[in-house]
N, C-alpha and C positions, 0 to 999 in steps of 0.2 A: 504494500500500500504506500503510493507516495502521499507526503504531506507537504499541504496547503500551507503557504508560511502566513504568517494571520490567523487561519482558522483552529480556534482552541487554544493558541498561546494564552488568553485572559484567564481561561479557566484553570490552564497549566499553574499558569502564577497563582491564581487563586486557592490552590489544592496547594501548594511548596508554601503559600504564607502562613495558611491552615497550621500545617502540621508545624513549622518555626513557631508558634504562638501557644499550639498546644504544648510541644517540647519547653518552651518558657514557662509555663502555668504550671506544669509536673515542677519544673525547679524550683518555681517560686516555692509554689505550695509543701517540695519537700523539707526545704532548708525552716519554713518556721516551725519545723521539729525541732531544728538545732537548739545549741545552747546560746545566746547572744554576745557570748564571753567570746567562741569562737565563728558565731555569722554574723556578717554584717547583715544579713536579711531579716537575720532573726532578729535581730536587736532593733531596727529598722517597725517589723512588726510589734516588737514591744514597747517602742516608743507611743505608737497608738498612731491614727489615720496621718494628721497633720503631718508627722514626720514624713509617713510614707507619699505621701500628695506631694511635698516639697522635691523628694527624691524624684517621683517621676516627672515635676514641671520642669527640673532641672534635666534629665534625661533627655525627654521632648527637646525641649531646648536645644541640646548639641544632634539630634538627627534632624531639625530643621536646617541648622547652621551648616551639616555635611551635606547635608544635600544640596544647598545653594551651594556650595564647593569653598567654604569658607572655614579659616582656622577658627576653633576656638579657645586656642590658648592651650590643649590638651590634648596628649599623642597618644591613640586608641589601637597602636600597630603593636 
């Protein structure tokens, strides 16, 4: 079968972002087992929402900035 370049690429990506987001949510979700002494996740989740909210506006924040293709001051390599 050949393929269509276009046809199904949206849903391809849309099936690879799926599972990257599900594989993230297992992580999330498994580290606030951890002790917060040794996650930062965990500690993160024990601080309560606020902290955790701050963490991801800051997150957000530098994959906007990578994506306009701009430094943020921070080397993620």
């Amino acid at each position: 079968m050949v393929k269509t370049p276009g046809i199904g690429s949206e849903a391809e990506e849309a099936e690879g972002l799926d599972h990257v987001l599900k594989e993230l949510f297992r992580v999330i979700k498994s580290r606030k087992k951890f002790s917060p002494q040794t996650s930062y996740t965990a500690a993160l989740f024990k601080s309560g929402p606020s902290k955790i909210l701050a963490k991801v506006t800051e997150e957000s924040g530098e994959v906007v900035e990578a994506a306009r293709g701009g430094e943020s001051g921070e080397s993620h390599t």
